[in-house]
N, C-alpha and C positions, 0 to 999 in steps of 0.2 A: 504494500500500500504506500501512495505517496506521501511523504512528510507534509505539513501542515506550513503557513510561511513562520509562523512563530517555531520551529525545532528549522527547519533549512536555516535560520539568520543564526541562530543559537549556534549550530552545528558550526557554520562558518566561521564564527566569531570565535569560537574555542579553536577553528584550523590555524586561525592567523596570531592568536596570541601564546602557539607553542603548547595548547593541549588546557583540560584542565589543571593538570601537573603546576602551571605555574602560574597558578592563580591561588593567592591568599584567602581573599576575601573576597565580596560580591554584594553590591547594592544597588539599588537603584532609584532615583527620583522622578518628576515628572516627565522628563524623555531622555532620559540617559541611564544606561548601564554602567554601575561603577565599579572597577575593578582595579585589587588590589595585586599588583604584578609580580611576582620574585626576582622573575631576569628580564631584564628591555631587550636587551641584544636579539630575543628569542619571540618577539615579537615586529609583523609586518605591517608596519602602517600604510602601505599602500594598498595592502590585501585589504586590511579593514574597512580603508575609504572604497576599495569599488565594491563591496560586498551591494547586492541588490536588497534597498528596503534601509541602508545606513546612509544617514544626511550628514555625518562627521564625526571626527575623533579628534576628542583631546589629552593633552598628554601631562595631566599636571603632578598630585599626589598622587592620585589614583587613574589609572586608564579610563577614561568617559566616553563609551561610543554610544551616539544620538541615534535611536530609530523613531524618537517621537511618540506623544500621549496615545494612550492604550496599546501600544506594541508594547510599548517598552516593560510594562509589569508580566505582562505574558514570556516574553523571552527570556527575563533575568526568572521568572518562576522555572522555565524549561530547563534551563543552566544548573540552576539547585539543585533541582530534581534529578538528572542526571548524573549528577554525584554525588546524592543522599545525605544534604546538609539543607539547613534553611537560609535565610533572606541573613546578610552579615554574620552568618557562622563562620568557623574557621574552616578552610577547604583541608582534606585530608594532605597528609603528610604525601610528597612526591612519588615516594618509594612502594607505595601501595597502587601506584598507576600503574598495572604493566600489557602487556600483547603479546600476542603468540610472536612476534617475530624480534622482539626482547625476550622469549625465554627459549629462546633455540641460538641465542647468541652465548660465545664461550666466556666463563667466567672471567677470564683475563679483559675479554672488551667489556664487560657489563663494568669489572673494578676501574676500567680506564674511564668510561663513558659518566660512573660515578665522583671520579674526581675530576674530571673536565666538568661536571655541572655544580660541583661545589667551588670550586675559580670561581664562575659564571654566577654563581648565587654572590660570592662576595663581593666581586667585583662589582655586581651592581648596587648590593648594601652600602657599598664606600662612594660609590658616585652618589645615591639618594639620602646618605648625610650629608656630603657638596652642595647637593642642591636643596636640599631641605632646611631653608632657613627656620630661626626661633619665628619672624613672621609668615612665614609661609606655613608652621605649624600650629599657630595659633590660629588662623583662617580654615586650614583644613578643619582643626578640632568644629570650631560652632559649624562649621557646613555638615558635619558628620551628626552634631548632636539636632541641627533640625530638620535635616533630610526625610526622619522617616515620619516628622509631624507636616510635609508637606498636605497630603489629604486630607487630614483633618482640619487643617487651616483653610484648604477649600471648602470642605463642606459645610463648616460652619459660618465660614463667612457667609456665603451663601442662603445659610437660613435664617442667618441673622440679615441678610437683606430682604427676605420674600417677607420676613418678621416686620422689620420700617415700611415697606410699603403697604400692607395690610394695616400699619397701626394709622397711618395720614389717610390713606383709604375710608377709615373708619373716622376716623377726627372731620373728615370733609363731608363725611355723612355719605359717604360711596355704599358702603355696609354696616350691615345692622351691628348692634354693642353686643349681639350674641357670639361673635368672631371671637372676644376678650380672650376667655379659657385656649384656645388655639395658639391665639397669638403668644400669649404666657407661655405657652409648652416650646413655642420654637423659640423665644429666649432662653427660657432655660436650657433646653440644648447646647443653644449659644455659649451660653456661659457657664456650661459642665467644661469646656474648654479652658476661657480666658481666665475662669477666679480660680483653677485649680493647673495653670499652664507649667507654675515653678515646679509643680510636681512632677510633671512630665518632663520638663527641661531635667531636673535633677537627677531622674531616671535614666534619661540619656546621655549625659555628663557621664556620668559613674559610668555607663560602660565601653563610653568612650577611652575614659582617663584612666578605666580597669580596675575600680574602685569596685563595690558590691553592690548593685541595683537598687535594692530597696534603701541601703542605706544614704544613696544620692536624693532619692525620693523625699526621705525621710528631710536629710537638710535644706530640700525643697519649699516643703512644709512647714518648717522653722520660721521664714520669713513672713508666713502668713500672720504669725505670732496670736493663733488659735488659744482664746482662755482670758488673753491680756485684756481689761478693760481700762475705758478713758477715769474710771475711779485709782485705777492701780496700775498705770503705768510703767511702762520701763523705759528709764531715761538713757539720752544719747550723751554718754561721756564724754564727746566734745565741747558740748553746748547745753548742756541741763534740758533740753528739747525733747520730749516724748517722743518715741519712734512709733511710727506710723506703719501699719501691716504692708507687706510688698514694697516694703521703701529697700531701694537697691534695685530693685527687678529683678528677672533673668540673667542680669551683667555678673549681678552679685553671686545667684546661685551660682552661676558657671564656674567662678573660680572659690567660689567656697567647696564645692565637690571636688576643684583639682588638688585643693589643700587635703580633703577628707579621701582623696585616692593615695596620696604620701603621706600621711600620718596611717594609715590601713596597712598600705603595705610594708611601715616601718613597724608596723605591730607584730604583725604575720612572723617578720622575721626575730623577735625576741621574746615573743610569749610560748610557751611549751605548748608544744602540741595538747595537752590533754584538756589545758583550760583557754583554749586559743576563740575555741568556738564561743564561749562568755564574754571572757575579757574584752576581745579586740572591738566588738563591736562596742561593747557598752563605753570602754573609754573611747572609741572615735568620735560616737555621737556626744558624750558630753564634750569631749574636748572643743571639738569642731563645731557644735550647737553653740557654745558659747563664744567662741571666736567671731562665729556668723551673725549673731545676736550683739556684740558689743563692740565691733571693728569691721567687719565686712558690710553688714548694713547699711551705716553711717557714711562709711566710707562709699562704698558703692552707688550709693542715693544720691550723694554730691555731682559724681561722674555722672552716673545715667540723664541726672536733671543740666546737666551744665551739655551732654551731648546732646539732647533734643531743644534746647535754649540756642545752643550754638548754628543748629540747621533751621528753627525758627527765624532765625536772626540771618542767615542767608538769603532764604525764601522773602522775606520783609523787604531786606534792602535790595538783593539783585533783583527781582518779581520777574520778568521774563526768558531774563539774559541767564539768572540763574536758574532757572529751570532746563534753560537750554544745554549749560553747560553738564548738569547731572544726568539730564539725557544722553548727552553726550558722551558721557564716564560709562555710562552702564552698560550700554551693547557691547565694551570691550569685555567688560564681568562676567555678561552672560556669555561670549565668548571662549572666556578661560575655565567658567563653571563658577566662578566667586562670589556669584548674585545672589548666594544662600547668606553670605554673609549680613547679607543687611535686615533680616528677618528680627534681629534681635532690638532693631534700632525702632524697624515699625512698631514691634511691640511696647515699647517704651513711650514711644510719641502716642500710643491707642490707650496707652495708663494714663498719661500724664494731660494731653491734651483733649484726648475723647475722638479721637482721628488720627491719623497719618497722611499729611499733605506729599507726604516722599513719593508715597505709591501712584497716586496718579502721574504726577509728575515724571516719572519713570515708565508711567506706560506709554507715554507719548513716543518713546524711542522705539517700543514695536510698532507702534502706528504708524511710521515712516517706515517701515520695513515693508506693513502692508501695502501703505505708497509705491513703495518704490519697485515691489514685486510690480503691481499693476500697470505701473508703465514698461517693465521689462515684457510682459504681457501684449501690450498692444505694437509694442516697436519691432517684440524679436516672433512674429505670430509664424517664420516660418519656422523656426527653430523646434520641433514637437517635441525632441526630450524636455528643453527649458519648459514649454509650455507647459506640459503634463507635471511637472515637477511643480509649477507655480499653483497648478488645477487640485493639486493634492495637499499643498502647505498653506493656501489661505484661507480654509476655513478657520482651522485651528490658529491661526496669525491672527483674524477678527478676534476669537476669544482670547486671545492673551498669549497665547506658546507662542514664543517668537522662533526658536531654534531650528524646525524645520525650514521657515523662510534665509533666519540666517544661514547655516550652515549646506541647506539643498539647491540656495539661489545669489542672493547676493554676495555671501563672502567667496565664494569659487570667481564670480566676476570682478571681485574688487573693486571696481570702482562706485556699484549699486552700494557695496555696504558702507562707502562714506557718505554718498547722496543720500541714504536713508536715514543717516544721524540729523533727522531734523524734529526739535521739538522741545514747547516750553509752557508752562500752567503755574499758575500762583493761587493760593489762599483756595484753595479745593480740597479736598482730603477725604479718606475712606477712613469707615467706621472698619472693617475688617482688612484681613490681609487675605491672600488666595489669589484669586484671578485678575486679570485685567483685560485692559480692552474694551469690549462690548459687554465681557462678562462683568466688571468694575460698575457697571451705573449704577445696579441697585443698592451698591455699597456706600455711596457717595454719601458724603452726611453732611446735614442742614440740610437738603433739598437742591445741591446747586448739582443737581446732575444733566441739568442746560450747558451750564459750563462747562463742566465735562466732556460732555459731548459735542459742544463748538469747540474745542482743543484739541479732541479726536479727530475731527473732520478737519482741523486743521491742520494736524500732522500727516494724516492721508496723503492732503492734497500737497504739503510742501515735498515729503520724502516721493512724491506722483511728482511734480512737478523740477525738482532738481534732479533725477536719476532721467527722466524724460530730455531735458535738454543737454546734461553734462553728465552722465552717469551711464550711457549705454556702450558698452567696450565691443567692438567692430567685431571681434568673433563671436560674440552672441548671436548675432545676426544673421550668420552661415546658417544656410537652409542644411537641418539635419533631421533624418527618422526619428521612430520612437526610440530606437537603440544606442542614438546620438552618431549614428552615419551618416557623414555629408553628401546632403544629394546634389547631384552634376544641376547644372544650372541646363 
């Protein structure tokens, strides 16, 4: 029976990156497969780029090949599966991979064959501490710890926007006050999420930083400061100031769990095994509960309020131009995969302000992608691979995935993906994080989803209208099949 396209792209992807054998780890986000490599050497990135169904690979901590929303959880599911581990488990040890034509090979090659790939392991170990700066590892780590809450930040934004429009629906007198109980149930949802997010962050911390799951949860939930009332206080040792529940945010969890993953494993290593299972936990969480509760808190609060103070105060004074210019930043991010980075920044600006002005602001730059697809569209109409390429990545580019336009259209042309960086929105902001695009309006808060969407339509038409006149690179334009063979004139 024929494979399915989700095991064909699997099967591929495992041809070109040297087997599963040399593969770590494995994860994936909304259109990328992310993988963690032992040997590069042993991996072919031009195989991976022409595999049928992949719009790009990138090569940063982890190997990121894009097949785009809803492949992509099917294929990284196929990959597991076939090696009998789950979603970021650890892949089995090398030496457990073998073939009939690896076990008809004589001992002396197999001992050879085993120390030529322990070289090859090291050698790339010493290059990826080269390249793996303290800042590149700090980027990695938040991309790894909200990756796998991408979904749930969509669906819930999501219902928490079907939520606001039902509830002005009703305020306008569109529907009856019987709606109320409904409406209540999709907030709550909502904010089974958002009042309980440290706890999920802190979950994910810890097993990032290799700390123990529940107990990053746990320091999670610290900050909630669950019990403390405004009779009985707990004051900020800086400033005699009551601390306030979620003051710090997520910034704070984050590195109170990397303190609570080195204090854990310095436990592990001096407590006797017999009373290791008691002790360690109970002195981590007091230690670290307390450290999180009278220093990281405080501290953290400062920083989180003074980072979203500080893009406030961009947004204020640049209004257009700075909009332009963060549009302009991002597409390189989504680029490189580092756009996960900023999840922790909306989150702060959605505590603190009651919105996130970033986010639309930043969808503007897929909206010049879909721009500038559309004009590749009508300029290069003989060209039927572009075509069909552009016919399959703009829907999903209206709702917000930019990636398939990027990486299956404009960046192969080069010159499309700098005429698409166009776009700029002031004083707008989403109540949720998740989608953008067309999928963003319902999320829009105060009601200015007009403006919104005239800054949609404005990026449309600029990244349409710059790629149209300066942006169309003369091989595009070679009349080619579906296959990308040029046909004779």
């Amino acid at each position: 029976m024929a494979e399915d396209k989700y095991t064909r792209i699997a099967n591929a992807i495992y041809a070109h990156v040297g087997g599963p054998q040399n593969i770590e780890k494995l994860i994936h986000c909304m259109t990328r497969v992310r993988m963690t490599i032992r040997d590069y050497s042993l991996v072919d990135m031009d195989g991976l780029k022409a595999i049928d169904g992949v719009m790009g690979v990138v090569q940063e901590d982890t190997l990121q090949v894009i097949v785009g929303p809803g492949t992509v959880d099917k294929v990284a599911d196929v990959m597991v599966k076939q090696v009998g581990v789950g979603l970021g488990e650890p892949f089995p040890d090398p030496s457990t991979f073998t073939s009939d034509a690896t076990a008809t090979k004589s001992e002396h090659q197999r001992d050879k064959e085993m120390v030529e790939a322990k070289a090859k392991e090291v050698h790339a170990a010493q290059k990826a501490k080269i390249k793996q700066t303290p800042v590149r590892k700090v980027l990695s780590a938040i991309s790894s710890i909200f990756i796998p809450l991408i979904p749930v930040f969509v669906g819930a934004g999501l219902i928490s926007g079907i939520a606001s429009i039902l509830s002005n629906m009703m305020l306008a007198g569109d529907i009856s006050k019987s709606w109320t109980d409904f409406i209540t149930v999709l907030k709550v949802i909502n904010s089974g999420l958002f009042s309980y997010l440290v706890i999920y962050v802190g979950i994910n911390s810890a097993t990032v930083f290799g700390a123990t799951a529940g107990l990053g949860g746990v320091i999670g939930a610290v900050t909630l400061l669950t019990g403390v009332t405004p009779q009985a206080p707990i004051h900020n040792i800086f400033n005699g100031q009551a601390l306030s529940a979620g003051q710090g945010g997520i910034i704070g969890v984050i590195f109170a769990v990397w303190v609570l993953a080195i204090v854990e494993k310095w436990l592990h290593k001096v407590i006797p095994d017999s009373i290791d299972i008691i002790i360690t936990p109970t002195i981590a969480l007091l230690v670290v509960g307390v450290f999180t509760i009278f220093l990281v808190m405080p501290i953290a609060g400062v920083i989180s309020n003074s980072l979203v103070g500080a893009i406030e105060w961009i947004l204020n004074v640049g209004g257009a131009i700075s909009g332009f210019v963060l549009g302009l930043l991002f597409l390189p991010m989504v680029m490189f995969g580092l756009h996960q980075i900023l999840t922790p920044i909306h989150i702060e600006m959605i505590n603190k302000l009651g919105m996130t002005p970033l986010l639309p602001i930043l969808a503007m730059a897929g909206a010049g992608q879909v721009g500038a697809a559309l004009a590749l569209w009508i300029r290069c109409r003989n060209n039927k691979q572009l075509s069909n390429m552009i016919k399959g990545a703009l829907p999903v580019g209206v709702l917000g995935v930019g990636e398939p336009l990027i990486y299956g259209v404009t960046l192969p042309l080069g010159r499309p993906f700098i005429t698409a960086c166009i776009g700029g929105l002031g004083n707008i902001g989403a109540t949720a994080i998740g989608p953008s695009g067309v999928a963003l309006i319902p999320l829009i808060a105060n009601g200015h989803w007009l403006g919104y969407v005239i800054g949609l339509l404005a990026a449309y038409a600029g990244g349409f209208v710059a790629t149209y006149f300066f942006g169309i690179p003369s091989s595009a334009k070679i009349a080619k099949d579906k296959e990308g063979h040029v046909i004779e004139a």
